[in-house]
Gaussian input, Z-matrix of N, CA and C with variables (Angstrom, degrees):
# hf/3-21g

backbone

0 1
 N
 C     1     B1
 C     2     B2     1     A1
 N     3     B3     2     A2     1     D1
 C     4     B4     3     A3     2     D2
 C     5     B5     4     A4     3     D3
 N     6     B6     5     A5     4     D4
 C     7     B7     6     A6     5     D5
 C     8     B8     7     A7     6     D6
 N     9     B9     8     A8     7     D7
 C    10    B10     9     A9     8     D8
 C    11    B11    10    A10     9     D9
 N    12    B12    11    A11    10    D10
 C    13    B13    12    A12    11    D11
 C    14    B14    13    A13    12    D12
 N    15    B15    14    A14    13    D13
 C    16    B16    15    A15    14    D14
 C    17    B17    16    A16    15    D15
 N    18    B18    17    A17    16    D16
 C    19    B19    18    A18    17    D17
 C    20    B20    19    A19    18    D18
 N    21    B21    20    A20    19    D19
 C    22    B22    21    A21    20    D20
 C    23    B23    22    A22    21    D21
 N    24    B24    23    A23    22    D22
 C    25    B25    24    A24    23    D23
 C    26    B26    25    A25    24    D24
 N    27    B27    26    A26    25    D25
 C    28    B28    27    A27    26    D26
 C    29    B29    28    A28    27    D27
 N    30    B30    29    A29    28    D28
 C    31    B31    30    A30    29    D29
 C    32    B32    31    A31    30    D30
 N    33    B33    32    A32    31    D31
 C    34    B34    33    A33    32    D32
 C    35    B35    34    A34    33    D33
 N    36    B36    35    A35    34    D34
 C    37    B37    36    A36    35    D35
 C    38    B38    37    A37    36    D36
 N    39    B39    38    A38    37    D37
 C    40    B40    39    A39    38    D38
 C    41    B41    40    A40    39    D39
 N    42    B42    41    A41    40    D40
 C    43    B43    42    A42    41    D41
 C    44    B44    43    A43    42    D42
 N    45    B45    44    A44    43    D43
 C    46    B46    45    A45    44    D44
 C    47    B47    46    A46    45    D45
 N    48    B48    47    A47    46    D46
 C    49    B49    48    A48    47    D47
 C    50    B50    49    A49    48    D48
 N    51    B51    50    A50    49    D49
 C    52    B52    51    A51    50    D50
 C    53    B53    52    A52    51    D51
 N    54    B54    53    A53    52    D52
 C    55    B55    54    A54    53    D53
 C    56    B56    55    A55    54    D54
 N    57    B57    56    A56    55    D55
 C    58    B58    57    A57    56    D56
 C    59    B59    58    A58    57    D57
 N    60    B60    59    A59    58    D58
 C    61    B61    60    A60    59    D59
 C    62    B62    61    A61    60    D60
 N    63    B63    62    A62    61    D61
 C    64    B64    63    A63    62    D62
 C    65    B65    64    A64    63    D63
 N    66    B66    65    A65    64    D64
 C    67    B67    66    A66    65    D65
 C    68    B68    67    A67    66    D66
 N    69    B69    68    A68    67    D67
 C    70    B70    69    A69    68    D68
 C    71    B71    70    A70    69    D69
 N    72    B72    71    A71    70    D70
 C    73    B73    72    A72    71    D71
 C    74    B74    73    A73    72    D72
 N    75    B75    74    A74    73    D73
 C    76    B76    75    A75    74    D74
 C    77    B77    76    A76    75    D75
 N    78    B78    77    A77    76    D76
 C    79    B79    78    A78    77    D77
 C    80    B80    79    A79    78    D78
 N    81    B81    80    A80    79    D79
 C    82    B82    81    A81    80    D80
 C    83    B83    82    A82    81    D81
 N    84    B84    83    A83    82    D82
 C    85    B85    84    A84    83    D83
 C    86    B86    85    A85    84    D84
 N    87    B87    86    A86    85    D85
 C    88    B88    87    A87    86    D86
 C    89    B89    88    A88    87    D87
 N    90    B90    89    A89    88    D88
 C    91    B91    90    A90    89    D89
 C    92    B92    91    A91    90    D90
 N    93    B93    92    A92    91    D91
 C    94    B94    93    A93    92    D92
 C    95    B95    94    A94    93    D93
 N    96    B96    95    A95    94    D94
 C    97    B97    96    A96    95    D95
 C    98    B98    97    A97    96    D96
 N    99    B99    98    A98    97    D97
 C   100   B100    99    A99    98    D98
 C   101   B101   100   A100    99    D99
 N   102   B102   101   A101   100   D100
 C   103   B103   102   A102   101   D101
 C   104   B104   103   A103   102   D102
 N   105   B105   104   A104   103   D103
 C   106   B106   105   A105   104   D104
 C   107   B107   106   A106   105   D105
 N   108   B108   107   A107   106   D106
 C   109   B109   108   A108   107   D107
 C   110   B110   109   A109   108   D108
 N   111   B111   110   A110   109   D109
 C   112   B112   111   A111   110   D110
 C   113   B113   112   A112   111   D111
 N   114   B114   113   A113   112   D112
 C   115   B115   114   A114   113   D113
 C   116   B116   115   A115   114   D114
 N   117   B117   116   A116   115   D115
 C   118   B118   117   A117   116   D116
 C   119   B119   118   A118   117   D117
 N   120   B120   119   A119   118   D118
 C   121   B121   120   A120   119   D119
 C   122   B122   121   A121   120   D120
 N   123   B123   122   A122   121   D121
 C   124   B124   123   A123   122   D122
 C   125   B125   124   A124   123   D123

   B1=1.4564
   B2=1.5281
   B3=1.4995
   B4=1.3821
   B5=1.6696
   B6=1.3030
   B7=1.4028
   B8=1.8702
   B9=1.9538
   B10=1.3759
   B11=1.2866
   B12=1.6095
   B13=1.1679
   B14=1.8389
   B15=1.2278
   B16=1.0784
   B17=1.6534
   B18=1.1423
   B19=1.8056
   B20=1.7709
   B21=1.1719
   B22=1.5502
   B23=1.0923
   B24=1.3583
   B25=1.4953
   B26=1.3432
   B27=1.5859
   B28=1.4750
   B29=2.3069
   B30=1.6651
   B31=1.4856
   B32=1.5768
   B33=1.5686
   B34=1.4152
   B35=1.5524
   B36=1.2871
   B37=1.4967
   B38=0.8885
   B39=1.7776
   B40=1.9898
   B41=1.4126
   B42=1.4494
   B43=1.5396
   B44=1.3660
   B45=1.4988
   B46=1.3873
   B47=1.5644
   B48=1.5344
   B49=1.5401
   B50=2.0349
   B51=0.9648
   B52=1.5679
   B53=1.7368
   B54=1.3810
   B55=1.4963
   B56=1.8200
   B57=1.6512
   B58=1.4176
   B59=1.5520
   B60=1.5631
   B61=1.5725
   B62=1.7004
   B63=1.8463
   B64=1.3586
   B65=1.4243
   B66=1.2215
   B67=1.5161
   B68=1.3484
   B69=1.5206
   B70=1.1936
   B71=2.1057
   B72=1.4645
   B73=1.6771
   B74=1.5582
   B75=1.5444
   B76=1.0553
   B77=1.4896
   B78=1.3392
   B79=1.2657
   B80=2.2501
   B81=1.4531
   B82=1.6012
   B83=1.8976
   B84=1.0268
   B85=1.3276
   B86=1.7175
   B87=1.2139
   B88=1.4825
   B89=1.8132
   B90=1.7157
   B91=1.2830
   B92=0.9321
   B93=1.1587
   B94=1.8353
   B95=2.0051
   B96=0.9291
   B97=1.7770
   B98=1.6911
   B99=1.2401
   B100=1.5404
   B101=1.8288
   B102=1.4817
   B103=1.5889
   B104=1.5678
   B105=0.9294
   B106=1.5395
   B107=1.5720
   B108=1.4995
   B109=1.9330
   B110=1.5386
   B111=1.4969
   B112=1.8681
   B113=1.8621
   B114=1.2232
   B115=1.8734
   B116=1.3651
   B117=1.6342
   B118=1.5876
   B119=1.6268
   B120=1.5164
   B121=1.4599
   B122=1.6006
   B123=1.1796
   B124=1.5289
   B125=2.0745
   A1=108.10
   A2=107.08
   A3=93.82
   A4=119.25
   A5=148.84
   A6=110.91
   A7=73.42
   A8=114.25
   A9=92.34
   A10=145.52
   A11=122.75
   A12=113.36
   A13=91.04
   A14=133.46
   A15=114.44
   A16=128.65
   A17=90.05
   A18=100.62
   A19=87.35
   A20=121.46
   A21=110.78
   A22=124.63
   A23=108.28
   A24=129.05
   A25=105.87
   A26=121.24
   A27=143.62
   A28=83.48
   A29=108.79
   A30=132.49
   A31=85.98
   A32=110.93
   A33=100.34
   A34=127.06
   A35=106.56
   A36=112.55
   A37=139.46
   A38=134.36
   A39=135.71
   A40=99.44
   A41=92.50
   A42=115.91
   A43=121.08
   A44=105.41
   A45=130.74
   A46=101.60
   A47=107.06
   A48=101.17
   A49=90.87
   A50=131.15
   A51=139.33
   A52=111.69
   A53=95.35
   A54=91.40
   A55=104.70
   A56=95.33
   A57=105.16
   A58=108.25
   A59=117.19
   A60=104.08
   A61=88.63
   A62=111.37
   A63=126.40
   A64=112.73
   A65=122.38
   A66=115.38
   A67=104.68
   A68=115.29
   A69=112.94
   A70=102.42
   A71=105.32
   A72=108.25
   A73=83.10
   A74=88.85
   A75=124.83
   A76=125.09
   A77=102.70
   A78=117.98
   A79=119.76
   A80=92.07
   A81=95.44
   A82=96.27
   A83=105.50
   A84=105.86
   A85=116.64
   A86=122.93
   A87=127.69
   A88=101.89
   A89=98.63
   A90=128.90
   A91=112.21
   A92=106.00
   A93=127.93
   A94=100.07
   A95=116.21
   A96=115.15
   A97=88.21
   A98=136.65
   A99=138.47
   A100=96.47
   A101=99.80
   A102=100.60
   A103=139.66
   A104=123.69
   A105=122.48
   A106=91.96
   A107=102.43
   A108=97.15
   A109=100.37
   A110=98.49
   A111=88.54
   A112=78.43
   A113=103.49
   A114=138.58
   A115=107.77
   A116=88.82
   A117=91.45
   A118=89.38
   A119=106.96
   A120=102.40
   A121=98.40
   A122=116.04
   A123=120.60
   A124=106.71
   D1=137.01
   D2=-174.38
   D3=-97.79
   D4=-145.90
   D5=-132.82
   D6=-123.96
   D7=-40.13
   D8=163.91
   D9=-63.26
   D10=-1.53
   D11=178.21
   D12=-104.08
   D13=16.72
   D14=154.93
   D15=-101.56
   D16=13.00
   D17=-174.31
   D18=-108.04
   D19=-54.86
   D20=149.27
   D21=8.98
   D22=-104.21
   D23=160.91
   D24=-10.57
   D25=-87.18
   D26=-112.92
   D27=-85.37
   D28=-49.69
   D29=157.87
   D30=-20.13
   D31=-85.08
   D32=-151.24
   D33=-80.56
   D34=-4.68
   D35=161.78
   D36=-109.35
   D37=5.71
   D38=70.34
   D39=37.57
   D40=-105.56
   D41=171.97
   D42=3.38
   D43=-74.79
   D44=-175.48
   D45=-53.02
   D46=-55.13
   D47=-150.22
   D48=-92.16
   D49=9.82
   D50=146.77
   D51=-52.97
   D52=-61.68
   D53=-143.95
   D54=-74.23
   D55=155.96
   D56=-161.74
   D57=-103.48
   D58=15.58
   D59=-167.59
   D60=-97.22
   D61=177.69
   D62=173.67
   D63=-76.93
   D64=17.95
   D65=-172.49
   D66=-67.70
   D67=171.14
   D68=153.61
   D69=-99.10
   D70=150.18
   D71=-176.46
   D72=-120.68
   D73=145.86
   D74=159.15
   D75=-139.33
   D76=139.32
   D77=-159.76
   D78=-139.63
   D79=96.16
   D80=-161.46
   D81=-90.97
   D82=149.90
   D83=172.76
   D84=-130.03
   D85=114.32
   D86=-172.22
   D87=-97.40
   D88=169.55
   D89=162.66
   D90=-150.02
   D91=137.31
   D92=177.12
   D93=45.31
   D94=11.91
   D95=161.61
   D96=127.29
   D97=-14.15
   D98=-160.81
   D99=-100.62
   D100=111.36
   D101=150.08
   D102=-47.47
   D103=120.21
   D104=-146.96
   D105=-117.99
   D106=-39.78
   D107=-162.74
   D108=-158.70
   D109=135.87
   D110=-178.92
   D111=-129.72
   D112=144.43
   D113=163.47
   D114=-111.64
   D115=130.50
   D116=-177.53
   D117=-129.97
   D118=151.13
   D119=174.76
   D120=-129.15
   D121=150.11
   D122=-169.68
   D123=-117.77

């Protein structure tokens, strides 16, 4: 993996643990079209 799609990542799940509303987030992460990892934040 190269080092920008890991700042990618790390950016959007930041993100997640930033935001201040009651939602629930979800957050799926693919390769090459295949789901690899889903984050859920409650």
């Amino acid at each position: 993996m190269q080092n920008s799609q890991l700042v990618a990542i790390i950016k959007r799940l930041e993100a997640m643990i930033e935001a201040q509303d009651s939602e629930v987030q979800v957050r799926r992460f693919e390769k090459e079209g295949v789901e690899k990892c889903i984050v859920t934040k409650t």
